[in-house]
C-alpha positions, 0 to 999 in steps of 0.5 A: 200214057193218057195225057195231062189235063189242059186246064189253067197251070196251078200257080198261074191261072184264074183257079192255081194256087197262086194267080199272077195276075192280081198278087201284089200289084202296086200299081193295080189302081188307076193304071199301071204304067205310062200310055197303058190304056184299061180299055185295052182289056177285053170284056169277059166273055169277049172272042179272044184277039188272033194272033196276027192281030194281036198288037205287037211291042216296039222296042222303045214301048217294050224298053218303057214298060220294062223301065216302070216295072222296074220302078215299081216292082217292091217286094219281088218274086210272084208280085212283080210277075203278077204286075207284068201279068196286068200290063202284058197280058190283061192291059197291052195284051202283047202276051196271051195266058199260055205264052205268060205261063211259059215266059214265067216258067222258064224265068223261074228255071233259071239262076237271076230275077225271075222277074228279070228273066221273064222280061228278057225272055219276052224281049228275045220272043219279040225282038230278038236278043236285042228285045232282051238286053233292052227290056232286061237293061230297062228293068234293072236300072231304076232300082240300080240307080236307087241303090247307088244314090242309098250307098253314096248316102251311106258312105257319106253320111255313115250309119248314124244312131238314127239309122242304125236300129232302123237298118237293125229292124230292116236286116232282122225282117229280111232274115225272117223273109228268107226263112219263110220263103225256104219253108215255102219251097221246103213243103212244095219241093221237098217230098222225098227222103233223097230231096231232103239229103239232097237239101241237107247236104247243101246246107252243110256244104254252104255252111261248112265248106262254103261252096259256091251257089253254082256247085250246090245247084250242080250238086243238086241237078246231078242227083236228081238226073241220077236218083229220080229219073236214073233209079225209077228206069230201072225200077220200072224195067223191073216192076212194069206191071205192078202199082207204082206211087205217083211222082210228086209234083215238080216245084220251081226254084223260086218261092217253091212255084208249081210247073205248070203241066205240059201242054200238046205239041205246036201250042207253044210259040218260042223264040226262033232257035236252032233245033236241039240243045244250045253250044255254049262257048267255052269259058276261059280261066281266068285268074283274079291277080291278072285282071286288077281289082275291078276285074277280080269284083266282076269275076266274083260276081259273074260267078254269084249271078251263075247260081243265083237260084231262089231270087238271088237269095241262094248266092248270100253264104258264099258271097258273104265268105267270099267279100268278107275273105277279101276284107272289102266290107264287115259283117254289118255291112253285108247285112245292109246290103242284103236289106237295101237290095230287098227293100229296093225296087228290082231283084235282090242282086242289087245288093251286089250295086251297093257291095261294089259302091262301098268297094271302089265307088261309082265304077265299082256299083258299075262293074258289080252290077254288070258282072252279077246280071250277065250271067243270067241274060246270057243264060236267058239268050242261050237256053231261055227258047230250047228251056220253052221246048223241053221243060215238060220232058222227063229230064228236065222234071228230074233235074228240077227235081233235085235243083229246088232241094238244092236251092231249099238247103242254100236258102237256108244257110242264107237264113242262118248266115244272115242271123249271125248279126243280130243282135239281142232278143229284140232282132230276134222277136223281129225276125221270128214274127217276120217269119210266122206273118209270112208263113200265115199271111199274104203280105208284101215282104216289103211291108214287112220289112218297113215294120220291122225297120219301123218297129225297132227304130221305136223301142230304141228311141223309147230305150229299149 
């Protein structure tokens, strides 16, 4: 079998379809971060560093990057990877163009931040799991703190007539966003007539059934195992000889992101780790009458944060079904939570930080925003250097094959679910001009949003 093509990976090189490495960067002009020195970049054409001396991250250095892209990292998805682009491979140079690939690639393969997931995974490569827990930890709390400061606001000061067209505007745009991104992942991901029952099922157990996010995305990797790869063995031990149409390409679960193709054997440099695929311990039962309030909202959220595909957005029907059958917050609330956590610097699971606020106050945002993101960096620890070797092989193509399916039917039951509250046709315009500005233009989500907030925050003060 001829090998494939060497060149840059669609979606992460100078010529992809979507280039990392100047898409959203807030914080491009000037510099990016604290200490980053722009001479530090090389000049076009210059002899690339070798890699024994190639600077290499202490931990606090890797901690205080992680900490401003936490800061600074609005919008999610592709721009906050191509801000850490900038700083790790352009600025600091810790990572070369192939190793960021492969960081990004495999953030993208698991449930969590990609963003995230991409830190910690570059933390483990240079520090071990405790590289990863810093920089994940130093990540996540700038936005932490942020959303908590929001909630304890929101408790206190309620939701005034000011404020709520604001958040009205905000919750209408967000809806908007889920839906472009699911049209995103729908015309990269979703090339066959199984993917889109694949895709279709989920919706209708989301919705229906209110199965969980974990269970779809099992769902989904179950059939990709059993109709990509276990039918086409079996039509190829049939038609060996005869003409076949070319598998389509396989996309990522988040934002529909292109893998990137396979590269030679020993180009890759992975985190040290035991050869084969990873043990992982087995998870005790646990019942939520035995383990008190706190520890019925941690385990609910450890659960959310297991399938939190697409962003995190994946999570939000059943979530919802879930805290609105424990009577902890209404509708509305939802809904504001789901917009502080994207309007908010960091990944969108921060919603669960302002869910657990309004729940049990100060250690309640703790506790949801410890449960919500173990989960993925246990995922990161485990499997993130195994993840890095296998990626390309035909499994792990077949099972992303029927996972994004999955993660397009979850999105949209978000979508849907999320639509529930607004209210009136003005919500509805925001929402729907959301989504054609998405899915014609570039644009910062965030922006976005502000212009939604901003625009019904307008035609309410004028009376409409």
């Amino acid at each position: 079998m001829a090998r494939e093509s060497r060149g840059p990976p669609q979606g992460f090189g100078p010529r992809g379809g979507a280039d990392l490495r100047g898409a959203g960067n807030p914080a491009g002009q000037g510099g990016v971060g604290p200490g980053v020195d722009a001479r530090a970049t090389p000049p076009p054409g210059a002899t690339p560093v070798p890699l024994s001396r190639r600077p290499r991250p202490t931990l606090p250095a890797l901690a205080r990057a992680s900490a401003w892209l936490g800061l600074t990292g609005f919008g999610g998805g592709l721009s906050v990877l191509g801000t850490m682009h900038d700083l790790l491979v352009e600025r600091r140079r810790w990572l070369t163009e192939r190793e960021f690939t492969v960081t990004a690639t495999v953030s993208q393969m698991l449930p969590g931040g990609a963003a995230a997931n991409a830190l910690a995974y570059t933390g483990l490569r240079f520090h071990g799991p405790a590289g990863a827990i810093a920089a994940y930890a130093a990540f996540i709390a700038p936005g932490a703190i942020v959303v908590t400061l929001l909630a304890a606001l929101y408790v206190r000061l309620g939701v005034t007539p000011t404020a709520a067209p604001l958040l009205a505007g905000l919750n209408a745009a967000v809806v908007g966003i889920v839906a472009s991104i699911t049209l995103q992942m729908l015309r990269a991901g979703v090339q066959r007539a199984w993917q889109m029952g694949v895709a279709a099922a989920t919706l209708l157990f989301s919705l229906g059934a209110a199965a969980s996010a974990g269970e779809m995305a099992a769902l989904g990797i179950g059939a990709g195992l059993v109709l990509d790869l276990g039918v086409k063995r079996m039509r190829l031990l049939r038609f060996q000889r005869r003409a076949r149409r070319p598998s389509p390409p396989v996309a990522l679960p988040d934002e529909g992101t292109p893998l990137p193709p396979p590269v030679r054997e020993g180009e890759d440099e992975a985190p040290a780790d035991p050869a084969g695929p990873p043990r992982l311990p087995a998870l005790a039962l646990l019942s939520a009458p035995a383990l008190g309030a706190l520890g019925a909202m941690a385990l609910l959220f450890l659960r959310a944060g297991l399938g939190a595909y697409g962003g995190g957005f994946a999570i939000i029907p059943h979530l919802q079904a879930s805290v609105l059958a424990e009577h902890w917050i209404g509708p509305r609330q939802f809904a504001d939570a789901v917009a502080i956590g994207k309007l908010t610097p960091g990944p969108v699971l921060l919603m669960a930080t302002f869910i657990g606020y309004l729940v049990h106050g100060i250690a309640g945002a703790a506790v949801a925003t410890a449960a919500v993101f173990a989960g993925p960096l246990a995922l990161v620890l485990a499997v993130g250097a195994w993840l890095a070797r296998v990626r390309s092989r035909r499994p792990v193509r077949a099972a992303l094959r029927g996972l994004t399916p999955a993660v397009v039917g979850l999105m949209a039951a978000a979508a849907l679910a999320l639509g529930r509250s607004l209210e009136g046709r003005v919500e509805l315009a925001i929402a729907a001009a959301s989504l054609l500005t998405l899915a014609r233009f570039r644009v910062n989500p965030v922006l976005v949003m502000a212009l939604g907030g901003g625009i019904r925050l307008a035609l309410s003060l004028a009376g409409l």
